[in-house]
C-alpha distance (Angstrom), angle and dihedral (degrees) to the residues before:
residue distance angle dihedral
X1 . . .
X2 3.81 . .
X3 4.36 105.6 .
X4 3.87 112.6 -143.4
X5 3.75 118.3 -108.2
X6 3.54 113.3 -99.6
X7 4.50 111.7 -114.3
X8 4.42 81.1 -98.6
X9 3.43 96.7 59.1
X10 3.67 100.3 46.9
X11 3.76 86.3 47.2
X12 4.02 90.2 54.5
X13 3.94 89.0 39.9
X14 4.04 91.1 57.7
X15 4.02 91.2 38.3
X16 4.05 89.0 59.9
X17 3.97 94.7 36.0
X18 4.16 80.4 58.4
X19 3.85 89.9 51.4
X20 3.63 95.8 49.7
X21 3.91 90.3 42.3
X22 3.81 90.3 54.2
X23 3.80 91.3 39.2
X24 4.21 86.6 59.3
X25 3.74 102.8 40.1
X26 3.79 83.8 51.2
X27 3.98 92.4 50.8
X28 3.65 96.9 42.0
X29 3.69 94.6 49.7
X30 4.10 82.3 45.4
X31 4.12 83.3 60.2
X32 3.41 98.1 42.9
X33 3.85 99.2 56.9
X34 3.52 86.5 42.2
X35 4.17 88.9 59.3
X36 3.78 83.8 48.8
X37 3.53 99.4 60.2
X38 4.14 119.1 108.5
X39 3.10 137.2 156.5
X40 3.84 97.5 -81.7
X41 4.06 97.8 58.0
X42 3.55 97.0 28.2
X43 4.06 141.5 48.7
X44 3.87 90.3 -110.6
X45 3.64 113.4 120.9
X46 3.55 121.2 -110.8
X47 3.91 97.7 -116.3
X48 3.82 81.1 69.0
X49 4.31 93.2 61.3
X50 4.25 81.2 78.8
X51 3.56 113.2 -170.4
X52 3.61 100.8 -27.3
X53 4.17 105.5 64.8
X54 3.29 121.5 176.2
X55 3.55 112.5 -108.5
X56 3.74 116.2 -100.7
X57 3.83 113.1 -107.9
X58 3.73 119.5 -161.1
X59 3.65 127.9 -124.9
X60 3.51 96.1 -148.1
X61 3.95 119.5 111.7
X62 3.78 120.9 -142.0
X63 3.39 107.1 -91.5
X64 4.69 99.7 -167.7
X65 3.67 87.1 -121.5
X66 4.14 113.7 114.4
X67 4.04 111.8 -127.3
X68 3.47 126.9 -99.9
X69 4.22 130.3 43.4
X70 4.04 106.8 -6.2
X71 3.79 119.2 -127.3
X72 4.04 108.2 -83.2
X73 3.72 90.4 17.1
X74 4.08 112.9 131.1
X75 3.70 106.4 -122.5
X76 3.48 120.3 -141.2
X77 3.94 97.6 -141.7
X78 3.99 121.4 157.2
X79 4.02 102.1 -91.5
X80 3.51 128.5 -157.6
X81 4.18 106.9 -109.9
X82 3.65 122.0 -138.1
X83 3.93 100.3 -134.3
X84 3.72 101.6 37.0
X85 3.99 117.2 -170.8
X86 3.91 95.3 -112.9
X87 3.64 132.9 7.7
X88 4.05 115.7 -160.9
X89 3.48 114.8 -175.6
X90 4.12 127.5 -145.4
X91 3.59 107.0 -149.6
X92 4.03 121.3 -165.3
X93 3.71 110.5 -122.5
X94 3.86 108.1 -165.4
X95 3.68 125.6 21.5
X96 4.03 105.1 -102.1
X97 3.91 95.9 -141.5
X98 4.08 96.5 49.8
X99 3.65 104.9 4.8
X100 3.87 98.7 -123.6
X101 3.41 117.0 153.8
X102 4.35 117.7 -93.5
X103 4.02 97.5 -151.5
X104 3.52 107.6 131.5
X105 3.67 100.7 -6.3
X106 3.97 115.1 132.8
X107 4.08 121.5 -77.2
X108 4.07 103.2 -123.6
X109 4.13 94.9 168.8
X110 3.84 137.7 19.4
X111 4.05 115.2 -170.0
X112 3.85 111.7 -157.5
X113 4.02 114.3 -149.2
X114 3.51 111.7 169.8
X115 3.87 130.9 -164.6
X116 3.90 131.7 -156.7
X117 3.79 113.5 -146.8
X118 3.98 132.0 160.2
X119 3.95 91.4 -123.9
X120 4.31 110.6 -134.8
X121 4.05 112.9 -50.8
X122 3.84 114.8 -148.1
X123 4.12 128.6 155.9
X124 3.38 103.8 -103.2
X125 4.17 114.8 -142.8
X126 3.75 120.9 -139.6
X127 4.08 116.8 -173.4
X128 3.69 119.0 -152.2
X129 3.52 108.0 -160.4
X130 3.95 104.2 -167.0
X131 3.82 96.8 -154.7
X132 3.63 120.0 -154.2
X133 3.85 124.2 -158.8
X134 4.17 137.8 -174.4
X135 3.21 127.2 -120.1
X136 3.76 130.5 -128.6
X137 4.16 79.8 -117.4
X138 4.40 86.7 53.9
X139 3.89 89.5 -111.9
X140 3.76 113.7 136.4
X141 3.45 123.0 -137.9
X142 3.90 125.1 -169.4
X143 4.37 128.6 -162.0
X144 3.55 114.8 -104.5
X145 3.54 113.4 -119.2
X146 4.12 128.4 -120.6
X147 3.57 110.5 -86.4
X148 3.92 113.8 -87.5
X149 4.02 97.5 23.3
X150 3.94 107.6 109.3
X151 3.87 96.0 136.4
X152 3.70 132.7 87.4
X153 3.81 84.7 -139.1
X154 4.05 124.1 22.9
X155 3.74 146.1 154.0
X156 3.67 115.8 -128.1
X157 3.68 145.5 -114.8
X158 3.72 91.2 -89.3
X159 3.66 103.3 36.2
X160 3.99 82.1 50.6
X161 4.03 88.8 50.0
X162 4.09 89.2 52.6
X163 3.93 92.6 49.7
X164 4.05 95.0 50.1
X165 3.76 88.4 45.1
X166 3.74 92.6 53.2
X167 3.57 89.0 40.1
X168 3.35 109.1 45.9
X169 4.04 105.2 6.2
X170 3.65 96.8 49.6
X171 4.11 94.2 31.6
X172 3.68 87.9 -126.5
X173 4.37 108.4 161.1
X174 3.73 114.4 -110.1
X175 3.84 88.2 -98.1
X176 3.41 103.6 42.2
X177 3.74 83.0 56.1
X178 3.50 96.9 49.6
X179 4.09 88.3 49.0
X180 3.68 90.9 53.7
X181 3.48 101.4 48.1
X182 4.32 87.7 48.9
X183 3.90 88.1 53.7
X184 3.71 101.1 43.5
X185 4.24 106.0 35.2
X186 4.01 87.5 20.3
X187 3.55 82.0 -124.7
X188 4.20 118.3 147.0
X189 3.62 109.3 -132.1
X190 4.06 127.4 167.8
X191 3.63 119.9 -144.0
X192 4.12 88.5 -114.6
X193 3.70 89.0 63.8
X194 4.10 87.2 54.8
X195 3.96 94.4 57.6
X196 4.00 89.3 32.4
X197 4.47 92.7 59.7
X198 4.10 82.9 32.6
X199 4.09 85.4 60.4
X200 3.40 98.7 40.9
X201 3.96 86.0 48.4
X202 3.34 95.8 62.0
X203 3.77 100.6 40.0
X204 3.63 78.4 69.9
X205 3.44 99.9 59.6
X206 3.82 102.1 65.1
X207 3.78 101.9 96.6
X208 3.81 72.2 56.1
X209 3.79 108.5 47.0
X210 4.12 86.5 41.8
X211 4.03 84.3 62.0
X212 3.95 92.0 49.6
X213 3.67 90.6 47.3
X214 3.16 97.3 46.0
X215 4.10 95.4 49.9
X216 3.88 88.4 45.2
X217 3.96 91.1 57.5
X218 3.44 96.2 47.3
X219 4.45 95.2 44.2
X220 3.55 109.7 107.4
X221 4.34 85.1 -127.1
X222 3.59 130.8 21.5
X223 3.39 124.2 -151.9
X224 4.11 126.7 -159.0
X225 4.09 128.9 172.3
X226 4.18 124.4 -114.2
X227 4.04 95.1 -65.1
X228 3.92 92.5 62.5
X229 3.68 141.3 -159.1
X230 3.75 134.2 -77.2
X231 3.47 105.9 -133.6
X232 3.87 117.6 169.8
X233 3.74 84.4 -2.6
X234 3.70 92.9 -62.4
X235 3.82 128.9 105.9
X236 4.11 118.9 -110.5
X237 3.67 137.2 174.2
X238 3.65 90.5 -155.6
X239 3.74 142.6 14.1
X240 4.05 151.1 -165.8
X241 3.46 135.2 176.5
X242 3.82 111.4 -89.5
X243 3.67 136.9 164.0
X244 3.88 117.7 -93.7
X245 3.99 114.8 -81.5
X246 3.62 95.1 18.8
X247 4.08 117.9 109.7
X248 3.06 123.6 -111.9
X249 3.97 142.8 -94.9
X250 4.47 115.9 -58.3
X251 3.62 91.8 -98.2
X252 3.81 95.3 72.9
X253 3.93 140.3 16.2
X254 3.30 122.7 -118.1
X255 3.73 102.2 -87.9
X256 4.07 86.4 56.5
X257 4.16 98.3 -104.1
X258 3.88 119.2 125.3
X259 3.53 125.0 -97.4
């Protein structure tokens, strides 16, 4: 025979039935924000979104201009050139309605269609031969060389100029560089010739850099991007001329960190 619970014990039952209830909404809500989480609203990475990404919403607000080119805005459209580089002409040969011949019969239309192209790029090889005579006195004398060719074998100043730009204008690594130049100029190139022309590059720049240091130092404000200056062998985001001991400008504290 089962005995009734007393008023007490139903009272404690429903107390710890509550608990527990709260102690599961609170865990399944846990779970489900956890399911939620991608990429966009969380610090996961985004190879962990899988298959099913969230799609990508833009930040930009609406702005009551239509897209495209504005109205009074200069397009920059391909335009036909007046003195193009070649001009090849398709004549018609035999009239298309009777089939008499055209030769010599009087132009009444010309229609100009114009292509850009990038015309075949190869590395063009120049020999200097430094030639060296004797004279009737049995001296030798030997050519002087253009300015700049010491080698036996070189690149020159332009091939040089296209392998810093890639490298360091267009951020490309010191292979990838190397990998374009082989495919576009057919031109082999290892990755220690990339950093050896970028070194010699800038070991020409110094009477340069000396003038944009020196111009810096003596500007009234300084300005540098996110990664910061060391100045004084501290990091700041921006600088002024001040006297020795005294911090420096509002923008920073004295150890270089933003306020």
């Amino acid at each position: 025979m089962v005995t009734r619970p007393t008023y007490e014990e139903l009272v404690e039952l429903v107390a710890s039935q509550v608990t527990q209830i709260e102690r599961l909404t609170a865990r399944v809500a846990e779970l489900e924000a956890r399911l939620a989480q991608n990429s966009k609203n969380s610090s996961k990475p985004p190879s962990s979104d899988g298959l099913a990404k969230p799609a990508p919403k833009s930040l930009r607000r609406k702005s009551g201009r239509r897209p495209g080119g504005q109205a009074g805005h200069e397009g920059r459209a391909l335009r036909q050139v007046a003195d193009p580089d070649e001009i090849v002409r398709h004549e018609p040969r035999v009239c298309q309605c009777c089939g008499r011949s055209l030769t010599g019969r009087p132009v009444t239309f010309v229609e100009r269609r114009q292509q850009f192209d990038i015309p075949p790029i190869g590395v063009r090889v120049a020999e200097h031969q430094l030639v060296e005579r004797q004279c009737r006195c049995g001296a030798l004398t030997r050519g002087d060389g253009p300015a700049g060719v010491e080698a036996p074998v070189q690149y020159g100043p332009r091939m040089t100029a296209i392998i810093v730009y890639l490298y360091m204008g267009q951020f490309l690594s010191k292979k990838r560089t190397a990998q374009a130049l082989a495919e576009l100029f057919g031109t082999p190139v290892s990755s220690g010739t990339v950093a050896a022309m970028a070194e010699r590059t800038a070991a020409g720049l110094d009477g340069f850099l000396t003038v944009v240091r020196d111009r810096i130092a003596a500007a009234e404000l300084a300005h540098f991007d996110e990664s910061g200056l060391r100045v004084d062998g501290r990091l700041r985001w921006c600088t002024r001329p001040r006297p020795a001991g005294t911090r420096c400008c509002a923008c920073t504290t004295n150890e270089g960190s933003r306020r």
